[in-house]
PDB file of N, CA, C and O in Angstrom, chain B, residues numbered from 101:
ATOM      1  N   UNK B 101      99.297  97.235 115.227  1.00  0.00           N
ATOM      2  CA  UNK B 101      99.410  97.228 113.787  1.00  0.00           C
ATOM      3  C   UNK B 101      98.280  98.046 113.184  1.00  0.00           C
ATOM      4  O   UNK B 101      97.162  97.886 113.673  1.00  0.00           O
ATOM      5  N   UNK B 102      98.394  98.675 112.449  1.00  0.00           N
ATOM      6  CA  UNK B 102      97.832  99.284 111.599  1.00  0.00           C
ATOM      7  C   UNK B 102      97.197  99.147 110.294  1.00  0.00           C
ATOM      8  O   UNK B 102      97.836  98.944 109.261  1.00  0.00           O
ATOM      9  N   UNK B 103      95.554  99.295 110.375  1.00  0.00           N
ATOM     10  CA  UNK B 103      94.758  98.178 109.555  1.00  0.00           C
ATOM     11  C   UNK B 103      93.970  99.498 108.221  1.00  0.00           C
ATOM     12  O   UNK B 103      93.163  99.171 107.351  1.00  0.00           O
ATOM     13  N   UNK B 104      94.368 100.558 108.386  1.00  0.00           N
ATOM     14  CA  UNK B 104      93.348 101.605 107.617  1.00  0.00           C
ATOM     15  C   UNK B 104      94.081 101.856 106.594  1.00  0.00           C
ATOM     16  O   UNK B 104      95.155 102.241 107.057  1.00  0.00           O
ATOM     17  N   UNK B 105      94.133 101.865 105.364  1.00  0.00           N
ATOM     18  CA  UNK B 105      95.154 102.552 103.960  1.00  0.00           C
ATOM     19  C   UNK B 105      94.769 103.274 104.223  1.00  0.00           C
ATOM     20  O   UNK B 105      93.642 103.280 104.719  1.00  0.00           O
ATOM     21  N   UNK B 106      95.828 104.806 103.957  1.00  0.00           N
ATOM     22  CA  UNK B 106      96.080 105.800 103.704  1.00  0.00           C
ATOM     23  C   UNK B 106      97.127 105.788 102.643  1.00  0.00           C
ATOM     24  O   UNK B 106      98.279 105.865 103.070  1.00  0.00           O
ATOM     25  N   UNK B 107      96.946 105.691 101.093  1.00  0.00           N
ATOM     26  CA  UNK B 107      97.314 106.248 100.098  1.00  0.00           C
ATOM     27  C   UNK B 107      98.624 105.801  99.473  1.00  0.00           C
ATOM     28  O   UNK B 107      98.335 105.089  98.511  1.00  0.00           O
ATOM     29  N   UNK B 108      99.783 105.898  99.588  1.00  0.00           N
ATOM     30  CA  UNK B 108     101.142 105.151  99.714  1.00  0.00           C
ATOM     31  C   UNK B 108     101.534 104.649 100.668  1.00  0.00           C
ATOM     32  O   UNK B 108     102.416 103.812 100.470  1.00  0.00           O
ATOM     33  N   UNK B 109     101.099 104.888 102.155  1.00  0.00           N
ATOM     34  CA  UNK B 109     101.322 104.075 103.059  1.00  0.00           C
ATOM     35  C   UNK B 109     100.099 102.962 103.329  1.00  0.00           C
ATOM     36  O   UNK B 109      98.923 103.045 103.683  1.00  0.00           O
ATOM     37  N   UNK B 110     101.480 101.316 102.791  1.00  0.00           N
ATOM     38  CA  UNK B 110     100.259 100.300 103.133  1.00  0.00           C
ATOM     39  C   UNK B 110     100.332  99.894 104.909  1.00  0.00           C
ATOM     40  O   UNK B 110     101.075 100.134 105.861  1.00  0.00           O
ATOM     41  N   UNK B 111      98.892  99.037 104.595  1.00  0.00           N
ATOM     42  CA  UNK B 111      98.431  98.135 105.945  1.00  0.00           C
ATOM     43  C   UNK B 111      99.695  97.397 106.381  1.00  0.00           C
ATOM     44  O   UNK B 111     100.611  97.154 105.596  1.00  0.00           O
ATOM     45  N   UNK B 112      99.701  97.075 107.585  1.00  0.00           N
ATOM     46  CA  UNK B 112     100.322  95.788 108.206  1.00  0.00           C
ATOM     47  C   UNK B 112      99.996  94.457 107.368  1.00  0.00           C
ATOM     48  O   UNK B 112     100.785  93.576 107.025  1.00  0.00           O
ATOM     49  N   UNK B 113      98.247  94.579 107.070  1.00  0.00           N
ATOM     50  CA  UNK B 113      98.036  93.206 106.448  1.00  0.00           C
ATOM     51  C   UNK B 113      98.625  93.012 104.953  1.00  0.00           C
ATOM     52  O   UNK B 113      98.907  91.946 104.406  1.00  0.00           O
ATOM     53  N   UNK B 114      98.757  94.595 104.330  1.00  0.00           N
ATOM     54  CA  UNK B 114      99.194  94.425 102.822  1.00  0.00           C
ATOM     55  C   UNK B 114     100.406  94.016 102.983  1.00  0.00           C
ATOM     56  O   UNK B 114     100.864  93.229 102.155  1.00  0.00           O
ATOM     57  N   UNK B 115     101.200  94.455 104.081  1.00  0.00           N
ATOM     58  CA  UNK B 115     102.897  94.205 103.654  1.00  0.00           C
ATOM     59  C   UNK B 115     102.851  92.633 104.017  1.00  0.00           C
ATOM     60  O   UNK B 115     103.021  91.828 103.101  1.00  0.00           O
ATOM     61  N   UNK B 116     102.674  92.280 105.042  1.00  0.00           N
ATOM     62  CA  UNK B 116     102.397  90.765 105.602  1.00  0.00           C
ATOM     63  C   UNK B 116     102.156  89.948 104.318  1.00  0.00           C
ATOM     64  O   UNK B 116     102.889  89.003 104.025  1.00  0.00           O
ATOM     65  N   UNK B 117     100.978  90.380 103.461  1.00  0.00           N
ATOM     66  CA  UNK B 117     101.062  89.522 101.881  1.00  0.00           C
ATOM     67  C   UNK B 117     102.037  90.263 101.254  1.00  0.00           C
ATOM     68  O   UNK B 117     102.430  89.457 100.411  1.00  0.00           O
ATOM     69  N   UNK B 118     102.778  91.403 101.084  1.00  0.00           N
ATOM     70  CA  UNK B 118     103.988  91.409  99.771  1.00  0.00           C
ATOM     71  C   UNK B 118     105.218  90.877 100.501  1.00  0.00           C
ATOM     72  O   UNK B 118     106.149  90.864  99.695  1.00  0.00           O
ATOM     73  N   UNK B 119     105.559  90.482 101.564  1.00  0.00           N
ATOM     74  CA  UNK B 119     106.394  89.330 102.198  1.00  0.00           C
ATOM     75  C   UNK B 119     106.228  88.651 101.694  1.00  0.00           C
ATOM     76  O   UNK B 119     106.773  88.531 100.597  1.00  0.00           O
ATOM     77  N   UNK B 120     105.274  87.674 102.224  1.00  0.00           N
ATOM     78  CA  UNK B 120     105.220  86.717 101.780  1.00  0.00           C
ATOM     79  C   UNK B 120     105.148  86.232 100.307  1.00  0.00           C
ATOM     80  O   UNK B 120     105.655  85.226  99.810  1.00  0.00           O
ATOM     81  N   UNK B 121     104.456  87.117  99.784  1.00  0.00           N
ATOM     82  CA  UNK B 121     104.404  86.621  97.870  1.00  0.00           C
ATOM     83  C   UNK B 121     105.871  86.602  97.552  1.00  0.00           C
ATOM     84  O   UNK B 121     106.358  85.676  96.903  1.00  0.00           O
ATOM     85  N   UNK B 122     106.853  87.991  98.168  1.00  0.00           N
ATOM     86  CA  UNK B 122     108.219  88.447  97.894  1.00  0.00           C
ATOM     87  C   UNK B 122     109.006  86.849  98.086  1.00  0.00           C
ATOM     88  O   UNK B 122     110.232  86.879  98.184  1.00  0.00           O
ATOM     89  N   UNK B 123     108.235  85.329  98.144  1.00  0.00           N
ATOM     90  CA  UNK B 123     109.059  84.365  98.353  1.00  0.00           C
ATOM     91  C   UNK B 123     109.331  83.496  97.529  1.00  0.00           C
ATOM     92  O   UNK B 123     110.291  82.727  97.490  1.00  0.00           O
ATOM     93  N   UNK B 124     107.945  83.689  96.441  1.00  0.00           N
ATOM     94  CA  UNK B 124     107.645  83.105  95.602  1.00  0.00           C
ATOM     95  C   UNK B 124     107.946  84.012  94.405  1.00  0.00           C
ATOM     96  O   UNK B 124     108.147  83.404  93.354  1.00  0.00           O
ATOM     97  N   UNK B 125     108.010  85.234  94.361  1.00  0.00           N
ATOM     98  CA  UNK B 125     108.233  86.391  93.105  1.00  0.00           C
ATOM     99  C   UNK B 125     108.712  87.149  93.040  1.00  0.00           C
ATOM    100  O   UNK B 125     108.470  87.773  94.073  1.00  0.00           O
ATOM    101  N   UNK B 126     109.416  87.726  92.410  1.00  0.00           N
ATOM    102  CA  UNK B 126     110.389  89.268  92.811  1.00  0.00           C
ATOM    103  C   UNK B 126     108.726  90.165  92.604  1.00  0.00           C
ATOM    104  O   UNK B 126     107.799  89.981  91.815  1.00  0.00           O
ATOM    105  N   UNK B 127     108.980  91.353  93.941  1.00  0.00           N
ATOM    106  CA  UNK B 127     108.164  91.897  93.869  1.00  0.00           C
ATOM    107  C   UNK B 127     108.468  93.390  92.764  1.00  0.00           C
ATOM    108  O   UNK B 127     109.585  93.650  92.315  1.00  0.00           O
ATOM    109  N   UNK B 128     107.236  94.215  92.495  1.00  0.00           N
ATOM    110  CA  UNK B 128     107.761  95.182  91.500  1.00  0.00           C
ATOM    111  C   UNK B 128     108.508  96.235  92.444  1.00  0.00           C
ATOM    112  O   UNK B 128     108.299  96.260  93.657  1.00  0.00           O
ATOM    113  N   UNK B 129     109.397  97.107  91.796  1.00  0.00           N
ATOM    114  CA  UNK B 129     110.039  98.251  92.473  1.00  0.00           C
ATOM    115  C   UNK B 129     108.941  98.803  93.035  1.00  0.00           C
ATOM    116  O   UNK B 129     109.339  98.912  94.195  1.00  0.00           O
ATOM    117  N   UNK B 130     107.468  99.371  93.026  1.00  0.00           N
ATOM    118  CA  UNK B 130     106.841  99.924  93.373  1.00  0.00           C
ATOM    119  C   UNK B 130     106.558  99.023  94.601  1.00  0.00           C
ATOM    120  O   UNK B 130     107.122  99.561  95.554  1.00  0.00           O
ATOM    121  N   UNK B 131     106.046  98.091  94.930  1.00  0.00           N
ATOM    122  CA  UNK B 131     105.922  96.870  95.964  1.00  0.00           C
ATOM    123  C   UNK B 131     107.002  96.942  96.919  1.00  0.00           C
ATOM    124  O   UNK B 131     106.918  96.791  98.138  1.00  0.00           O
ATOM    125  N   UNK B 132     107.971  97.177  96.264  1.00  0.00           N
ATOM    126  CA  UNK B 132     109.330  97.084  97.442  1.00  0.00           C
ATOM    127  C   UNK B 132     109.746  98.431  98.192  1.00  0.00           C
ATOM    128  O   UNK B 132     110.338  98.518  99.268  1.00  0.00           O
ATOM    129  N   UNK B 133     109.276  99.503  97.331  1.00  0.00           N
ATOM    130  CA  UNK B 133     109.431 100.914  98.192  1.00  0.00           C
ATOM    131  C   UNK B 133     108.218 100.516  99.116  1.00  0.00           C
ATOM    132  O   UNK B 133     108.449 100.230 100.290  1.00  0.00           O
ATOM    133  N   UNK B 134     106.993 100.489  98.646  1.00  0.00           N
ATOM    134  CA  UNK B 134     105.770 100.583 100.047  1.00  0.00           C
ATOM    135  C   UNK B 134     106.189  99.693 101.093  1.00  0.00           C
ATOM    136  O   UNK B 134     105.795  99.880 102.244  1.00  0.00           O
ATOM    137  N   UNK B 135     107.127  98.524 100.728  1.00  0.00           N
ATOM    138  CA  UNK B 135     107.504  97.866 102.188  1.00  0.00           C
ATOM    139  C   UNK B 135     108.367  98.096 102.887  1.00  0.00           C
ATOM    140  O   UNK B 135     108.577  97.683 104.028  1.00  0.00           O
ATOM    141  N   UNK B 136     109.081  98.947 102.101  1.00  0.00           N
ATOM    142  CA  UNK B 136     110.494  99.046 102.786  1.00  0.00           C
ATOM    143  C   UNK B 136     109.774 100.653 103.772  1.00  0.00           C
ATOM    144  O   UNK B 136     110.435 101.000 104.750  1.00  0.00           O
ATOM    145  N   UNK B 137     109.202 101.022 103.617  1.00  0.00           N
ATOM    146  CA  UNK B 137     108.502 102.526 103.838  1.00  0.00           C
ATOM    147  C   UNK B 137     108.031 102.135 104.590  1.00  0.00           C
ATOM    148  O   UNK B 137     108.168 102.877 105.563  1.00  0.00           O
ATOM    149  N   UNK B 138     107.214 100.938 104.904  1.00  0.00           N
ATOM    150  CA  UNK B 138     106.348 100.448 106.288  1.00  0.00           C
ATOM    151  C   UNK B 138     107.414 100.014 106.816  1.00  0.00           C
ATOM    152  O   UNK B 138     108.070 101.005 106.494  1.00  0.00           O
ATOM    153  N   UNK B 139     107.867  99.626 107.145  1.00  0.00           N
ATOM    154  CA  UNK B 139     109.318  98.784 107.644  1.00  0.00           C
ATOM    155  C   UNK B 139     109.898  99.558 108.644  1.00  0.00           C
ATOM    156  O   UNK B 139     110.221  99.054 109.720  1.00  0.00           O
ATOM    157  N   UNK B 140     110.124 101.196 108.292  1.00  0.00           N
ATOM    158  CA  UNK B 140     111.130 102.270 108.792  1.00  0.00           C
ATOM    159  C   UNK B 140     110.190 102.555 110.064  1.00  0.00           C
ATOM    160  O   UNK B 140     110.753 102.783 111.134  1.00  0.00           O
ATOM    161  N   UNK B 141     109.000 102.555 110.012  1.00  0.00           N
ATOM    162  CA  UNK B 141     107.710 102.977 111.186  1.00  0.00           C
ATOM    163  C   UNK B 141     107.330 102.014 111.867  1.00  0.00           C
ATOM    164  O   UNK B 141     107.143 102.347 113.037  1.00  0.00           O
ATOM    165  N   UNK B 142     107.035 100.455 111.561  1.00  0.00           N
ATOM    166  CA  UNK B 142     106.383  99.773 111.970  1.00  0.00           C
ATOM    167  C   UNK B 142     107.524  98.481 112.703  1.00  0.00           C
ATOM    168  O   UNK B 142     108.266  97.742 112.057  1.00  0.00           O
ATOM    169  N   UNK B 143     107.425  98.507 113.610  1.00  0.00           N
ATOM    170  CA  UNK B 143     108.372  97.220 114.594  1.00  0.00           C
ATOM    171  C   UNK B 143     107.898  96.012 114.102  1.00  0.00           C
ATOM    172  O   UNK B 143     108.718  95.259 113.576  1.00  0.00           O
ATOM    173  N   UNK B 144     106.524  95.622 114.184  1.00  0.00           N
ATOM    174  CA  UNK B 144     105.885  94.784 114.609  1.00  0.00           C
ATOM    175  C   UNK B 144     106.416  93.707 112.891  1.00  0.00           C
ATOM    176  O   UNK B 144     106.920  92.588 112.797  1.00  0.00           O
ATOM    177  N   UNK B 145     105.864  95.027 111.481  1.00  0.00           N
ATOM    178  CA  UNK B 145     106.348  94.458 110.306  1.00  0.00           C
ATOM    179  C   UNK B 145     107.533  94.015 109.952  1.00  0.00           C
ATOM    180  O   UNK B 145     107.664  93.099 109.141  1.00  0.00           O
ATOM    181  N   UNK B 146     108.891  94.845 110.739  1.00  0.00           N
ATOM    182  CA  UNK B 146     109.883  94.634 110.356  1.00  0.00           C
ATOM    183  C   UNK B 146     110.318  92.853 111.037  1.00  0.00           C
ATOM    184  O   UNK B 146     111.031  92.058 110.425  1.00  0.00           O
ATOM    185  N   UNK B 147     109.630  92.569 112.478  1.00  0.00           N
ATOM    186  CA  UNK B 147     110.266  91.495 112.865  1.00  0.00           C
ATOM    187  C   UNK B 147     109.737  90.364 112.234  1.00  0.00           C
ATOM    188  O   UNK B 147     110.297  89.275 112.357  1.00  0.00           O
ATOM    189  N   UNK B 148     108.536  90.529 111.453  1.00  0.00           N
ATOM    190  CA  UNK B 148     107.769  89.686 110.080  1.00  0.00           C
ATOM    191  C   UNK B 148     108.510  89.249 109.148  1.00  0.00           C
ATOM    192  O   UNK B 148     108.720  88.067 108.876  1.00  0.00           O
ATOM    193  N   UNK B 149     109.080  90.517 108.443  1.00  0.00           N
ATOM    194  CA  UNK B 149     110.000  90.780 107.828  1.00  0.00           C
ATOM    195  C   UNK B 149     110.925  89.968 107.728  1.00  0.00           C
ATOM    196  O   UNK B 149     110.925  89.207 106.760  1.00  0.00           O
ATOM    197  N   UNK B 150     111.910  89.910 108.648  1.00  0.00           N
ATOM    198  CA  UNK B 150     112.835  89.597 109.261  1.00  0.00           C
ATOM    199  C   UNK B 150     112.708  87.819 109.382  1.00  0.00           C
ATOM    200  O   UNK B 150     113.483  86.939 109.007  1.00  0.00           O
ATOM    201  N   UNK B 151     111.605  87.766 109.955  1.00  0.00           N
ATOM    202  CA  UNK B 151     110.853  85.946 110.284  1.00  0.00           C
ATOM    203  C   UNK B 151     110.975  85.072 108.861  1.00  0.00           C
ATOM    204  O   UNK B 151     111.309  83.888 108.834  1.00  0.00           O
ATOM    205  N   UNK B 152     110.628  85.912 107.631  1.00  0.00           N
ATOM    206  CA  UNK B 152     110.300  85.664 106.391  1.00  0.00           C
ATOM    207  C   UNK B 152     111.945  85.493 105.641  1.00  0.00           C
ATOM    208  O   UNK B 152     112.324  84.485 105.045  1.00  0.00           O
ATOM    209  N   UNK B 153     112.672  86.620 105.835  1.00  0.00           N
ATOM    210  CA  UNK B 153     113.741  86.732 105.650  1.00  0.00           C
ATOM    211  C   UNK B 153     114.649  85.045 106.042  1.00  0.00           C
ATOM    212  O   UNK B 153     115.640  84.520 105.535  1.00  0.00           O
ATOM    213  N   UNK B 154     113.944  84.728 106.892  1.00  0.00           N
ATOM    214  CA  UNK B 154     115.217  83.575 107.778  1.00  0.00           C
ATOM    215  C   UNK B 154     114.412  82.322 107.233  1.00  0.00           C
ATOM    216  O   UNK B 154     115.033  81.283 107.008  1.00  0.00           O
ATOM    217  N   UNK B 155     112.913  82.403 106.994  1.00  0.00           N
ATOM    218  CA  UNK B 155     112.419  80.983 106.110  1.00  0.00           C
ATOM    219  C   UNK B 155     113.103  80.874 104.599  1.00  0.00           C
ATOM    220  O   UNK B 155     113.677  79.852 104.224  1.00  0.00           O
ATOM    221  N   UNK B 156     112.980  81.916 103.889  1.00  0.00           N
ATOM    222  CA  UNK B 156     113.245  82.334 102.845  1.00  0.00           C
ATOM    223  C   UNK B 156     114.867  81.752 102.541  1.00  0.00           C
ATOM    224  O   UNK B 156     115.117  81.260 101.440  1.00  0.00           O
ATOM    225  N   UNK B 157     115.672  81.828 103.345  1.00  0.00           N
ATOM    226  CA  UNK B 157     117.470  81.538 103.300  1.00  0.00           C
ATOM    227  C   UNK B 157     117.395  80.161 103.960  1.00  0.00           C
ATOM    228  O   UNK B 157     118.462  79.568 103.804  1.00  0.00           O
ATOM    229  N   UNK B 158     116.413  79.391 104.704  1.00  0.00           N
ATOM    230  CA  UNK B 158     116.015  78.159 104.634  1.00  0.00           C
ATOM    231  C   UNK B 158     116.024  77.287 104.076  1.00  0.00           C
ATOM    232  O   UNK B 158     116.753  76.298 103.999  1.00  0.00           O
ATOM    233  N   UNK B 159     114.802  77.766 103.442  1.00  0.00           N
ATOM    234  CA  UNK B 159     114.653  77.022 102.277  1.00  0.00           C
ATOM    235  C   UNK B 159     115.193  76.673 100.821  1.00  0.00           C
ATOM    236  O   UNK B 159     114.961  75.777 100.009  1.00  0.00           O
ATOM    237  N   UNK B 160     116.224  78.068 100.870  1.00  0.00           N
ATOM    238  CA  UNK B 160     117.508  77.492  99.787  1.00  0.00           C
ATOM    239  C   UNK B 160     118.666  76.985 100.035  1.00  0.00           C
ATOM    240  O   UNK B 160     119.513  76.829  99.155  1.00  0.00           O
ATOM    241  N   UNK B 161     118.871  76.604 101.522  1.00  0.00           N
ATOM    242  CA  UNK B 161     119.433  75.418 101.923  1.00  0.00           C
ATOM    243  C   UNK B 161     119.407  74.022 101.591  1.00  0.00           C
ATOM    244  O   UNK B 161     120.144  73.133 101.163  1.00  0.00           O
ATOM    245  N   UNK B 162     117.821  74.295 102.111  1.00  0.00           N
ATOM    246  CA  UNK B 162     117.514  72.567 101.464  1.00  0.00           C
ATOM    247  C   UNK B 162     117.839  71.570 102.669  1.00  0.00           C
ATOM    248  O   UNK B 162     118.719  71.914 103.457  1.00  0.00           O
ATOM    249  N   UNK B 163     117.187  70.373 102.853  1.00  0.00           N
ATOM    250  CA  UNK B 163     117.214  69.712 103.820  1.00  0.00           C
ATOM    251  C   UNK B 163     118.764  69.117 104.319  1.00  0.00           C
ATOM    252  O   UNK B 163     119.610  69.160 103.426  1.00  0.00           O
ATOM    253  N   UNK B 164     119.264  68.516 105.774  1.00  0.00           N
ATOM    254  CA  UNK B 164     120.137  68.720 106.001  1.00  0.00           C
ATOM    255  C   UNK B 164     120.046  67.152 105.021  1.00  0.00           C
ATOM    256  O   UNK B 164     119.048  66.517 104.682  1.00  0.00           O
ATOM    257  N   UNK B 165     122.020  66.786 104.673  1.00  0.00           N
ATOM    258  CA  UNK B 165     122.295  65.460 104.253  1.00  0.00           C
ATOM    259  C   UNK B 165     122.278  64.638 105.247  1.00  0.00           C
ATOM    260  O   UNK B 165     122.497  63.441 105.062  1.00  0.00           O
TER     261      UNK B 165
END
C-alpha cells in the first residue's frame, strides 16, 4: 500500500477513511472520483472497498427476526 500523496492521487490511508466516512455521509463528487481513481490501481483498496461495501448492505438489513 501506498503511504506518500502525490497530488490527486490519494494514500491507501486517505481512501481507507473516505470508505469508511462514505458510511456515515455521502461523500462529495470530488471524494468519490479520488476513490474510485485509487480503486482502478490499488488491489489491496479495492478488497477494503468491497469489505465496507458488504458491512454497509448489513447494516441496512438490520438484525435477523
Amino acid at each position: 500500500m501506498e503511504e506518500q500523496r502525490t497530488g490527486w492521487k490519494p494514500t491507501c490511508r486517505e481512501v481507507h477513511r473516505l470508505v469508511s466516512e462514505g458510511l456515515d455521509r455521502d461523500l462529495s463528487l470530488v471524494e468519490r472520483t479520488r476513490v474510485r481513481l485509487h480503486l482502478w490501481v490499488c488491489v489491496a483498496c479495492t478488497r477494503f472497498s468491497g469489505q465496507m461495501d458488504l458491512l454497509r448492505r448489513a447494516m441496512r438489513q438490520g438484525p435477523p427476526p
